[in-house]
TORKOL-4160 file (C-alpha; in steps of 0.2 Angstrom, whole numbers, padded with zeros to 4 digits, m for minus):
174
<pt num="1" X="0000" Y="0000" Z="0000"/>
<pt num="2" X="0004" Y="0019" Z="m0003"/>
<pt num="3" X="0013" Y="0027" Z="0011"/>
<pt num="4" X="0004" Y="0044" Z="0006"/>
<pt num="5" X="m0011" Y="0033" Z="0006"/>
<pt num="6" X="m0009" Y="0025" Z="0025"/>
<pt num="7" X="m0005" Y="0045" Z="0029"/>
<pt num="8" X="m0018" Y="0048" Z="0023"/>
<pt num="9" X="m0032" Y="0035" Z="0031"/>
<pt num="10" X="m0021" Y="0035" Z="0049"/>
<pt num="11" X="m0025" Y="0055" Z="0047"/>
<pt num="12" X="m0042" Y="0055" Z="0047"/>
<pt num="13" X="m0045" Y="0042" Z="0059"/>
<pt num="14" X="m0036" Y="0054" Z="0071"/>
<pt num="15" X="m0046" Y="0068" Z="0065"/>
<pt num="16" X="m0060" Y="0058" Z="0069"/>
<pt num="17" X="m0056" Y="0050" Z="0086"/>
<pt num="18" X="m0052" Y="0069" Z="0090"/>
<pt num="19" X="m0068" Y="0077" Z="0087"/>
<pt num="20" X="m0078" Y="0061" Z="0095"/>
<pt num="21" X="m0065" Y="0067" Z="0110"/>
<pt num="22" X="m0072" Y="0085" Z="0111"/>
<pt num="23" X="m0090" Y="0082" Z="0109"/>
<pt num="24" X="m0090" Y="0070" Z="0122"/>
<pt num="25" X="m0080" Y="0082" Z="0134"/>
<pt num="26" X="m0091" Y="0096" Z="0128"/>
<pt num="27" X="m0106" Y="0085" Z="0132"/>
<pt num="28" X="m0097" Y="0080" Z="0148"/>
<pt num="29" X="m0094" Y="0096" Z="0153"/>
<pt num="30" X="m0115" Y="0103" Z="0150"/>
<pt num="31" X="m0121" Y="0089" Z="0163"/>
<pt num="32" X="m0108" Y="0092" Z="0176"/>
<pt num="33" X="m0117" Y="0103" Z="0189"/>
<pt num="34" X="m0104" Y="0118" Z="0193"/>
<pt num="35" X="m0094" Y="0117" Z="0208"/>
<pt num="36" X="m0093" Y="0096" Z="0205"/>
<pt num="37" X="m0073" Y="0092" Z="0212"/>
<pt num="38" X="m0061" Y="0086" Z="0201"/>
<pt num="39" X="m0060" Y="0069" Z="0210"/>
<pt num="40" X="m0079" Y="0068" Z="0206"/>
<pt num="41" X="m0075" Y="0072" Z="0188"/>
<pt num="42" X="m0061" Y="0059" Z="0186"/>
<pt num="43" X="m0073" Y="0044" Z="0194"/>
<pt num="44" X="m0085" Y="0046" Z="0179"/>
<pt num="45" X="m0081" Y="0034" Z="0164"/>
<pt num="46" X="m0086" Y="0046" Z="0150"/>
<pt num="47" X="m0070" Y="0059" Z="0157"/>
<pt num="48" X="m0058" Y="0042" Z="0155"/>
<pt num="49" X="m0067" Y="0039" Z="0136"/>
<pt num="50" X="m0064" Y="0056" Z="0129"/>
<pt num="51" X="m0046" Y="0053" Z="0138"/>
<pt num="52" X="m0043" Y="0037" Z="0129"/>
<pt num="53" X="m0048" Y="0047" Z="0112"/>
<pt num="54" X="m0039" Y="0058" Z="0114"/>
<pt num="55" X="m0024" Y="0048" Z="0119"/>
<pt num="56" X="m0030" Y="0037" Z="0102"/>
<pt num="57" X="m0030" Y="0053" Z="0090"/>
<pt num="58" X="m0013" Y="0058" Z="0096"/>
<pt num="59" X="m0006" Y="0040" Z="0093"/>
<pt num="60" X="m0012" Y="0038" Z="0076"/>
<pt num="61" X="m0007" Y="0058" Z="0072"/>
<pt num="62" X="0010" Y="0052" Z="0075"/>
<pt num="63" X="0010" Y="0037" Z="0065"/>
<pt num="64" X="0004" Y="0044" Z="0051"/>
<pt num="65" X="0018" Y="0057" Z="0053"/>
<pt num="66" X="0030" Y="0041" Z="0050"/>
<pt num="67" X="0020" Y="0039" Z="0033"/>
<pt num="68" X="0017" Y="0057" Z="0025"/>
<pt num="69" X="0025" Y="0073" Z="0028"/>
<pt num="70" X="0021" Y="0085" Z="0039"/>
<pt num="71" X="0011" Y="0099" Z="0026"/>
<pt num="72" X="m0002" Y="0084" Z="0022"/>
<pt num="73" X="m0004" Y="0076" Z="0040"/>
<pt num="74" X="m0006" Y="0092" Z="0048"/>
<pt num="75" X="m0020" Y="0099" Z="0037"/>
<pt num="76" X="m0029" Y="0083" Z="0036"/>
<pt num="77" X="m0028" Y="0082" Z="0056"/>
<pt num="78" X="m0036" Y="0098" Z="0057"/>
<pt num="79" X="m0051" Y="0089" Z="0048"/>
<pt num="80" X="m0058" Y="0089" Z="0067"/>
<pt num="81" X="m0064" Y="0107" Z="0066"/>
<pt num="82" X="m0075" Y="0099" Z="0052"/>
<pt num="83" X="m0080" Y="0082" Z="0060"/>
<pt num="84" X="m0084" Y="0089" Z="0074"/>
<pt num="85" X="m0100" Y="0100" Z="0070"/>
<pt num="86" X="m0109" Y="0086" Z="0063"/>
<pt num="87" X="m0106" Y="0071" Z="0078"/>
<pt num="88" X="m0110" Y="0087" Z="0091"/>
<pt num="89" X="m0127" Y="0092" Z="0082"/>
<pt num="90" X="m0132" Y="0073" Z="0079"/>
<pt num="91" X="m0125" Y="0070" Z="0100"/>
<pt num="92" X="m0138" Y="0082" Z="0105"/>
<pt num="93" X="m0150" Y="0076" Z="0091"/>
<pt num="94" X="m0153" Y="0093" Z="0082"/>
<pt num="95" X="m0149" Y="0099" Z="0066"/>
<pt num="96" X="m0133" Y="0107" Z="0058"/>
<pt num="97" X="m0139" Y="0125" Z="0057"/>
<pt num="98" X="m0132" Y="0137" Z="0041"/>
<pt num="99" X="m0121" Y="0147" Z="0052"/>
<pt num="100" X="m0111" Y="0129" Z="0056"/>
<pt num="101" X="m0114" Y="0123" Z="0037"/>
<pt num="102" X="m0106" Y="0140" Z="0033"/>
<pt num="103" X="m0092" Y="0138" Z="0044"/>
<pt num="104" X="m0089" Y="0119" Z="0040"/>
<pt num="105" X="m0086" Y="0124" Z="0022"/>
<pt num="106" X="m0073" Y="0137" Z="0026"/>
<pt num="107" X="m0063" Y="0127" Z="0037"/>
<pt num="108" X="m0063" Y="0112" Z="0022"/>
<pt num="109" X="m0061" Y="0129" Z="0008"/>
<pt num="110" X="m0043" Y="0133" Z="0019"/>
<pt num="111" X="m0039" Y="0118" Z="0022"/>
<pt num="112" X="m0039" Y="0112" Z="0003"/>
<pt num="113" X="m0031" Y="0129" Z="m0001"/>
<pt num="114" X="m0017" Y="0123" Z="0014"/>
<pt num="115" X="m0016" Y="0108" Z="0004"/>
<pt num="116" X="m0013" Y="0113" Z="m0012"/>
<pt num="117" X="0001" Y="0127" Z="m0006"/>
<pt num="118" X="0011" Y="0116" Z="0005"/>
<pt num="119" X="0019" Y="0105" Z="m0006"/>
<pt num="120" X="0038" Y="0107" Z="0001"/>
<pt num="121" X="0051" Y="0102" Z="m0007"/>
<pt num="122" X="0047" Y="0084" Z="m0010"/>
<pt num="123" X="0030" Y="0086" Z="m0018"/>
<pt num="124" X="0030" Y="0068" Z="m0025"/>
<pt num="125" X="0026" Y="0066" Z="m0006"/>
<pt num="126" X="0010" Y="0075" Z="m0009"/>
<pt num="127" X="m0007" Y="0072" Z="m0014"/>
<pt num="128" X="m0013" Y="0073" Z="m0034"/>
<pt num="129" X="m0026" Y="0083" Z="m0037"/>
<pt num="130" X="m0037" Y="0067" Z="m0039"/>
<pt num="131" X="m0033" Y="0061" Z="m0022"/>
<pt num="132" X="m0035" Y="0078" Z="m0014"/>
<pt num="133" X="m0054" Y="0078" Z="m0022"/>
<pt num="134" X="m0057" Y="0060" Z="m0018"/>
<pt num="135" X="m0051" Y="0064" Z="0000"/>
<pt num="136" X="m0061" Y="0080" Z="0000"/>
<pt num="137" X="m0077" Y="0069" Z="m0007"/>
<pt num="138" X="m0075" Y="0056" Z="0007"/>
<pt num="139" X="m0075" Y="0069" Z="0019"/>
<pt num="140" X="m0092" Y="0077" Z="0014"/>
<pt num="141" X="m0101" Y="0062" Z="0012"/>
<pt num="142" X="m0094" Y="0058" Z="0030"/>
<pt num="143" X="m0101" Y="0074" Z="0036"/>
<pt num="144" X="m0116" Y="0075" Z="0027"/>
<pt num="145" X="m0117" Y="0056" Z="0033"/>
<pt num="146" X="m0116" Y="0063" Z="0052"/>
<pt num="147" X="m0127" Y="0079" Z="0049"/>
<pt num="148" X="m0144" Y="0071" Z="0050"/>
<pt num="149" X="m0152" Y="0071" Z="0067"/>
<pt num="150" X="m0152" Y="0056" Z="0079"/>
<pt num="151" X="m0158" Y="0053" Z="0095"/>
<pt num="152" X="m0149" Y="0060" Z="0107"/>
<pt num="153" X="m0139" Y="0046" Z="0116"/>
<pt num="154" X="m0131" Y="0047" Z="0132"/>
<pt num="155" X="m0135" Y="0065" Z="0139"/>
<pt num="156" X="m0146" Y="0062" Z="0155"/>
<pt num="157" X="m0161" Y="0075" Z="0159"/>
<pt num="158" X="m0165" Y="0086" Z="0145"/>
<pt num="159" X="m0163" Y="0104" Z="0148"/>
<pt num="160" X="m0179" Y="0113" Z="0148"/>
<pt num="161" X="m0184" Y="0125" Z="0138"/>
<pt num="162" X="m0178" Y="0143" Z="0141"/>
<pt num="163" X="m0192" Y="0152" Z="0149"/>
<pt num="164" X="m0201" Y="0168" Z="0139"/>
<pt num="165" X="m0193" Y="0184" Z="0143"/>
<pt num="166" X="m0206" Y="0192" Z="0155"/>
<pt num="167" X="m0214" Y="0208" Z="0149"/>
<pt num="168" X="m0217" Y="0222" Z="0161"/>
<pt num="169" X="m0233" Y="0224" Z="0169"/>
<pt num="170" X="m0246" Y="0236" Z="0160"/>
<pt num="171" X="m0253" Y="0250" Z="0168"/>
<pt num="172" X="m0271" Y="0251" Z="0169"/>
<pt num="173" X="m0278" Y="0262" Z="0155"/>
<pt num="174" X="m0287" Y="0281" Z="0159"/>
């Protein structure tokens, strides 16, 4: 196999293991009454999984690191920014609103512009375009894969609603 290829795959998958990481802190962090003692928080199982995520992500960052160059493995890890807003909306069973979509598509717009001018000076080390846009096509179908709602799994009592803003009272008409 390709070594720019296994770069490549070990990259995403640590871009992925990194975003499951953060929504599940994020999430973590949203059900954690304030005040709870660090020893509380480091008894709960879900602190130790986004932990070992973590640890996961940063494992497979480096070994992909032994298989591509820096300027590929580096953009393709920041791939998290992007994974991220789909498994977060689809954690807390909403939709991905336009302001995200929007953002999403920046952050893949720089990255592939990073991409494309980071070549260095080994750029047989690289990808071709046609496995920039395949990488690039894997990537949305991922996120659009994530992006459709599911029921929220694992997040305790639902917050309630936000309450109306109370209007002042009216004075009585003369």
């Amino acid at each position: 196999m390709n070594a720019t290829l296994i770069a490549v795959a070990l990259s995403l998958v640590s871009a992925a293991a990194y975003a499951s990481a953060a929504v599940a802190q994020a999430r973590l962090a949203g059900r954690t009454e304030p005040g709870t003692g660090t020893l509380r928080m480091l008894a709960r199982g879900a602190w130790w999984s986004a932990v070992g995520l973590n640890a996961g992500g940063a494992l497979l960052h480096v070994a992909a690191l032994k298989y591509g160059p820096l300027t590929l493995v580096q953009p393709l890890g920041a791939l998290t920014l992007v994974a991220a807003v789909p498994l977060g909306a689809r954690a807390a069973g909403r939709r991905v609103s336009t302001t995200e979509w929007r953002g999403t598509l920046l952050t893949l717009l720089g990255l592939g512009a990073l991409l494309l001018t980071a070549g260095g000076s080994a750029p047989h080390e690289t990808l071709s375009l046609v496995e920039a846009l395949a990488v690039g096509a894997g990537t949305m179908a991922v996120v659009a894969g994530l992006s459709r709602p599911g029921p929220a799994r694992g997040c305790g009592t639902p917050r309630p609603p936000a309450s109306p803003p109370v209007s002042p009272p009216r004075s009585p008409r003369r």
